[in-house]
C-alpha positions, 0 to 999 in steps of 0.5 A: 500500500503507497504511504500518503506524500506528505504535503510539500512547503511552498517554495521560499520567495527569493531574488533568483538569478538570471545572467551575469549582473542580473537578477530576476525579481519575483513575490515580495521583491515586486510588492515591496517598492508599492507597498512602500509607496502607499504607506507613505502616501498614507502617513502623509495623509495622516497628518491634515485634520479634516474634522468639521469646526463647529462653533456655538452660533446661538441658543434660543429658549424652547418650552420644557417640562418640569425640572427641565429647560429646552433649548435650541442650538444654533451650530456653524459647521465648517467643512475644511475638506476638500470633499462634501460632508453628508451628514445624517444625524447630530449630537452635541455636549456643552459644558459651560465652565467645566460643568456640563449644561446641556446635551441633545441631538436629532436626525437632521440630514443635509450636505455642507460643500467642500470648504463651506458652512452650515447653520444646524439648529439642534434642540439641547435638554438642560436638566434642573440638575443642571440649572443648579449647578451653573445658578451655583457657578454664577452666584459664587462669580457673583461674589468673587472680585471682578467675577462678573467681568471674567469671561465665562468658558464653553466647551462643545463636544459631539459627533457628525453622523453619517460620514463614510467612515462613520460618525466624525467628533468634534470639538471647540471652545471658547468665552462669553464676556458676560460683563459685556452682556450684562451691560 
């Protein structure tokens, strides 16, 4: 009875020769110059932040229920790519100095055009929670010296659904002079 040939390795790749001086390039010997190509590609790409810039525009008063506010936030999206941005769906956190404010989001759909803006409106819930928290923040401003005159710090922190590697986040601060709002 013929005994079963056991199975043979594949044959290594390797740079064979041809002639004198001369090689014959074969697998791996072909790949590794593309291969090099794409990943520095790659890397180069790494580097540009493409992200959406979205900045608070606005909030509007909404009516609430209970222990809770309803606002509506008026978003600038910027898109600095050089692609259009399709968006299906927004969320968003605010925290107005350090304290966490508000949140929402919505299924708002739209396009924003390589190297354009959109205006979103999303409505946010403040909850009573909240509320105190920052009543709380302001009277201890209040009574702190030229507490009233420092600006008062936000921070937005949320995702753009929908692009094609999913959600995109984003965000972005900045201060409101309330002594200036305040006058």
């Amino acid at each position: 009875m013929p005994q079963p040939s056991s199975p043979r390795p594949p044959a290594p790749l390797t740079v064979a020769p041809v002639a004198a001086g001369r090689r014959r390039f074969t697998g791996l010997a072909l790949l590794a110059p593309l291969a090099s190509a794409l990943g520095l590609t790659a890397c180069a790409n790494l580097g540009v932040d493409r992200r959406p810039r979205v900045t608070l525009a606005g909030l509007e008063p909404l009516g609430g229920e209970g222990l809770e506010l309803r606002v509506m936030a008026r978003l600038r999206v910027q898109n600095p790519g050089d692609a259009p941005l399709d968006y299906d769906g927004v969320w968003i956190d605010l925290d107005v100095d350090g304290r966490p404010l508000a949140s929402g989001g919505g299924p708002v759909q739209g396009r924003i055009p390589r190297y354009g803006d959109a205006v979103i409106s999303l409505p946010l819930t403040v909850s009573g929670l909240a509320m105190m928290r920052q009543a709380l923040g302001l009277w201890s401003r209040a009574n702190a010296p030229d507490g009233l005159r420092a600006p008062v710090r936000y921070a937005l922190r949320g995702h753009v659904g929908g692009g094609a590697f999913g959600s995109v986040p984003f965000s972005s601060s900045g201060e409101v002079d309330l002594g200036a709002a305040l006058r």
